[in-house]
C-alpha positions in Angstrom: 0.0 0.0 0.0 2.6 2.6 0.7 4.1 2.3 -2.8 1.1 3.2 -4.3 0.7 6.1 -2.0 4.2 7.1 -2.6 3.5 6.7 -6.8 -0.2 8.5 -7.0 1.6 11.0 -4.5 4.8 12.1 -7.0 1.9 12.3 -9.7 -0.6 14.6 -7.5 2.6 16.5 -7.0 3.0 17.2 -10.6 -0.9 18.4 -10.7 0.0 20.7 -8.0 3.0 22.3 -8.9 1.1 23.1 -12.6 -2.2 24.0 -11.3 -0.1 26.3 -8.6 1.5 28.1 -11.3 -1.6 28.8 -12.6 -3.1 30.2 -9.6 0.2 32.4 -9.1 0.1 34.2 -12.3 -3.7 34.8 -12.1 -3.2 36.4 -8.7 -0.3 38.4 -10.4 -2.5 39.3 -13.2 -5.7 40.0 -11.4 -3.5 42.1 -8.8 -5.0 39.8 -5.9 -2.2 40.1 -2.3 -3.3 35.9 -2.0 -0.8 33.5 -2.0 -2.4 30.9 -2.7 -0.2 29.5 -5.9 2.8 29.9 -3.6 1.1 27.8 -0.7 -0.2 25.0 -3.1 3.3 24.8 -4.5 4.7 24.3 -1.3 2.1 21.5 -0.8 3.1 20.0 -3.7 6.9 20.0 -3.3 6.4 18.7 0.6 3.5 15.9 -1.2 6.5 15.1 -3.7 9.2 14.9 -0.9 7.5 12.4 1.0 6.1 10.6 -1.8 10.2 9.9 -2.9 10.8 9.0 0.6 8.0 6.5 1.4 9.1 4.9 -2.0 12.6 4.1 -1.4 11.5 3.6 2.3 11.5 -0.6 2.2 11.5 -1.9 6.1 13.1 1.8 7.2 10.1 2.8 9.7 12.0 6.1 10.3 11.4 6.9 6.8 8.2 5.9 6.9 7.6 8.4 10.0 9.8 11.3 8.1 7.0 10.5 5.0 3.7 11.0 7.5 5.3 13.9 9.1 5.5 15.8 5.9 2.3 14.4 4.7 0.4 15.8 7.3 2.5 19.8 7.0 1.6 20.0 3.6 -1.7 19.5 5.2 -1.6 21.9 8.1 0.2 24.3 5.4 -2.5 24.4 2.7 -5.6 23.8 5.0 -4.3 27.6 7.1 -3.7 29.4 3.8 -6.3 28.5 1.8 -8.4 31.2 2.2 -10.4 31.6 -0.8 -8.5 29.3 -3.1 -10.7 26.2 -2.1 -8.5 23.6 -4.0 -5.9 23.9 -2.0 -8.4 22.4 0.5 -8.8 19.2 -2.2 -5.2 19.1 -2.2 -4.4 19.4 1.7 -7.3 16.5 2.4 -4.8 14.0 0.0 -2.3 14.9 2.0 -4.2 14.2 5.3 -5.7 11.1 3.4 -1.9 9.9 2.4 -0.6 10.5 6.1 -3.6 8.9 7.9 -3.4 5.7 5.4 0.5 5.6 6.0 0.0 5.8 10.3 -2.6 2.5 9.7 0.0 0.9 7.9 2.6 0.9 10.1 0.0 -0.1 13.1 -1.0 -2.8 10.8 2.5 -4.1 10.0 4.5 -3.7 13.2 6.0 -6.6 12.7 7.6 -5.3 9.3 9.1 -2.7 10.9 11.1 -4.4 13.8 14.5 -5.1 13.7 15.5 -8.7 12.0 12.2 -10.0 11.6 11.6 -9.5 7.7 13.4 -11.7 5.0 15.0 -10.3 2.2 13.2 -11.3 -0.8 15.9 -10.2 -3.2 
């Protein structure tokens, strides 16, 4: 499960960091003070950050911590500035999605995650 969150999370990320460029120059052109392109694309670079990490993350459960972590700022980040830009709300609910899924993996798998007790399937 946590490979697919980490692959549909680096493709979200790519969304985000378009549709944030978007939203940046139409505040710039519109002369609107929100900064709600800047916000999104700071979702979207934490969203891809953790998405990387929880790939390569294989029994680490530090990494798999350090992923939910930033998961859930992206969240915290683009749930407080989204303001009138409401997508940013669609985007920070993923990212509270992706973190919440991640925190009942490792409860489900504990036994993955301690030391010496998974095989090397290699």
């Amino acid at each position: 499960m946590k490979k697919v969150i980490g692959i549909v999370s680096i493709v979200v990320s790519v969304f985000v960091t378009s549709q944030s460029f978007i939203a940046g120059l139409s505040n710039t052109l519109s002369d609107i003070s929100e900064s709600g392109g800047t916000d999104e694309l700071i979702l979207a670079i934490l969203m891809l950050t953790a998405g990387i990490v929880v790939v390569v993350s294989r029994y680490s459960k530090v990494l798999v911590i350090t992923s939910i972590v930033l998961y859930l700022l992206g969240c915290l980040v683009g749930f407080i500035s989204a303001g009138s830009y409401l997508v940013l709300n669609l985007w920070s609910g993923i990212s509270l999605l992706f973190g919440l899924l991640l925190i009942c993996h490792l409860k489900d798998n504990k036994e993955l995650y301690s030391n010496g007790s998974h095989t090397n399937n290699n």
